[in-house]
Residue, then its C-alpha position, 0 to 999 in steps of 0.5 A: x862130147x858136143x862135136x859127136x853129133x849126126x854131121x861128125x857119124x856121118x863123116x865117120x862112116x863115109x870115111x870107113x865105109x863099113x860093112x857092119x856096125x855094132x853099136x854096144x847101148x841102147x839108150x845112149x844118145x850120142x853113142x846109139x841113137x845118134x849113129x842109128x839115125x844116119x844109119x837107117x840112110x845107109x841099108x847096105x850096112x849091117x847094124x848089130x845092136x848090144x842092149x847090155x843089160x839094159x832091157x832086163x827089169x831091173x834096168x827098166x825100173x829105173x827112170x822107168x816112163x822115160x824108157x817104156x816110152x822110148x821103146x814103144x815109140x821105137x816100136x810103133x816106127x819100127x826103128x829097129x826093124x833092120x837091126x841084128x839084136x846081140x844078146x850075150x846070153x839066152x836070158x838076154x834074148x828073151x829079155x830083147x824079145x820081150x820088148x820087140x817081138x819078132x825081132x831078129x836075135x843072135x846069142x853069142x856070149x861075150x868074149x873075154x880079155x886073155x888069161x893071165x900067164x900065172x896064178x898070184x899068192x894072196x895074204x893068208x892074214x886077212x880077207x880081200x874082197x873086190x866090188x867091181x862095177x858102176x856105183x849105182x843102185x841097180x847093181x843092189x851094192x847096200x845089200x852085198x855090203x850089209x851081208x859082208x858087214x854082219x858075217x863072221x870072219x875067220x880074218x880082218x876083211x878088206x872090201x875095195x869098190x872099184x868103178x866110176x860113181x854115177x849115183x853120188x848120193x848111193x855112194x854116200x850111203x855105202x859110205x854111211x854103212x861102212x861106218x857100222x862095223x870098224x872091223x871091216x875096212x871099206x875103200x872106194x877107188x873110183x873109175x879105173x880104167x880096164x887096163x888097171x884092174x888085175x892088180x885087183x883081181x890079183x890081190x882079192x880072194x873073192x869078187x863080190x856081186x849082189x847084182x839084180x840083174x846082169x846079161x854077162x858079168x865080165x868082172x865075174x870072168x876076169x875074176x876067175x881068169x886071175x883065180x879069184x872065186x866068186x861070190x853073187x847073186x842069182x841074177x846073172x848067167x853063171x848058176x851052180x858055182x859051188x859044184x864046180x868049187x869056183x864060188x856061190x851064186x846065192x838068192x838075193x835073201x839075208x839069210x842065204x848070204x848070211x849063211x853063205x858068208x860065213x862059211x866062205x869067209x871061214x875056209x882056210x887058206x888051203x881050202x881057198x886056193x883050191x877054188x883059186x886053181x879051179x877057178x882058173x881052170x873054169x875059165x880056160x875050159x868054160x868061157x873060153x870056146x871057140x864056139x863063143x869065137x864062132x857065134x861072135x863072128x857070125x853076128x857079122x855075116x851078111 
């Protein structure tokens, strides 16, 4: 990691000579600002910048002086002035515009991995549910535990986190609570690299997401690619789930999950895999478009 610095971006570039570069952060040094700094040398490049997230509120809330201060200083020295903000969604581009009026904004929904060929069985015995995602504390997991902790299961539950753990002590949290209801097996796998999650996906009944913030949700699209219905909070862009029988996207109060657990953790087997169907279906006929193809290229056009 130490050799990524302003000599080896700028051999990089004189070695690829691009036409545009996307840089998928914002706050990252050796990944973001680094490259942005040889690149404002270089005005014949095009540069698109993905905040992912990272100027929802929710994000800026954590090490919050840090980054108010950064973005004011990006600002007054017009550090982004040349930049083509991409925002995978609507709510993203007003969270960009937010921290940088006037800013030059593309909307162009993120594009998903392949749809898998076939829809796997699941065990009719028990409930698997899949937390995919950083271990960190904006992704809000204690309160998505707690809920499937204190709801009422037709079966046994199985809950497996999967990601890479960036708040150790958050995980030993997790950990703490886990312990309070043995009727409810807890896993934690750590970091899996992308190419390694379908099995996941194949072997869950639900994804499990009580985020407070997401511009996209790309575990919540390759749920629904392997048929595996959703279960999250109102904070990201997928709204009115229980409509297209896919899943829920539920307020982020105890009750409402309380509540909505127990009937999703009480349907039957049949009833499940009728959302399984529709949720492969959805993803087909929903996420992937050729608009999002067409938007995702003209990021690019000079």
């Amino acid at each position: 990691a130490s050799t990524i610095n302003k000599a080896f971006w700028q051999e990089t570039l004189d070695e690829v000579q691009p036409e545009a570069v996307h840089l998928n952060s914002l706050f990252s040094k050796r990944f973001t600002l680094l490259p942005l700094r040889v690149l404002r040398q270089r005005p014949n490049v095009r540069v698109v910048m993905a905040p992912r997230g990272m100027l929802g509120e929710a994000a800026l809330s954590i090490k919050p002086l840090k980054k108010r201060v950064f973005l004011a200083l990006a600002r007054g020295i017009g550090w982004m002035n040349q930049v083509r903000w991409h925002a995978s969604s609507a709510q993203e581009a007003a969270e960009i515009r937010r921290a940088f009026p006037g800013a030059n904004i593309a909307v162009a929904q993120n594009l998903p991995s392949p749809q898998p060929s076939e829809n796997r069985s699941r065990a009719d015995d028990s409930w698997n549910i899949a937390v995919i995602g950083r271990i960190h504390r904006v992704k809000n997991l204690l309160f998505g535990l707690r809920a499937v902790l204190e709801a009422r299961a037709s079966r046994p539950i199985m809950v497996n986190f999967i990601g890479p753990v960036e708040d150790p002590a958050y995980q030993e949290e997790l950990e703490r609570l886990a312990t309070k209801n043995p009727a409810v097996e807890v896993a934690f796998h750590g970091g899996v690299p992308p190419s390694e999650l379908p099995p996941y996906f194949h072997d869950a009944h639900y994804l499990l997401s009580s985020t407070t913030q997401e511009n996209f949700g790309h575990s919540i699209v390759e749920a629904w690619a392997h048929g595996c219905p959703v279960i999250i909070s109102d904070r990201t862009p997928w709204r009115g789930l229980k409509a297209q029988n896919v899943g829920w996207d539920w307020p982020l109060y105890q009750s409402e999950w309380h509540a909505g657990l127990n009937v999703a953790l009480a349907l039957t087997h049949a009833d499940w895999e009728a959302m399984s169907t529709a949720a492969r279906a959805y993803f087909s006929e929903r996420v992937l478009s050729a608009e999002a193809e067409r938007a995702n290229l003209a990021l690019f056009d000079l």
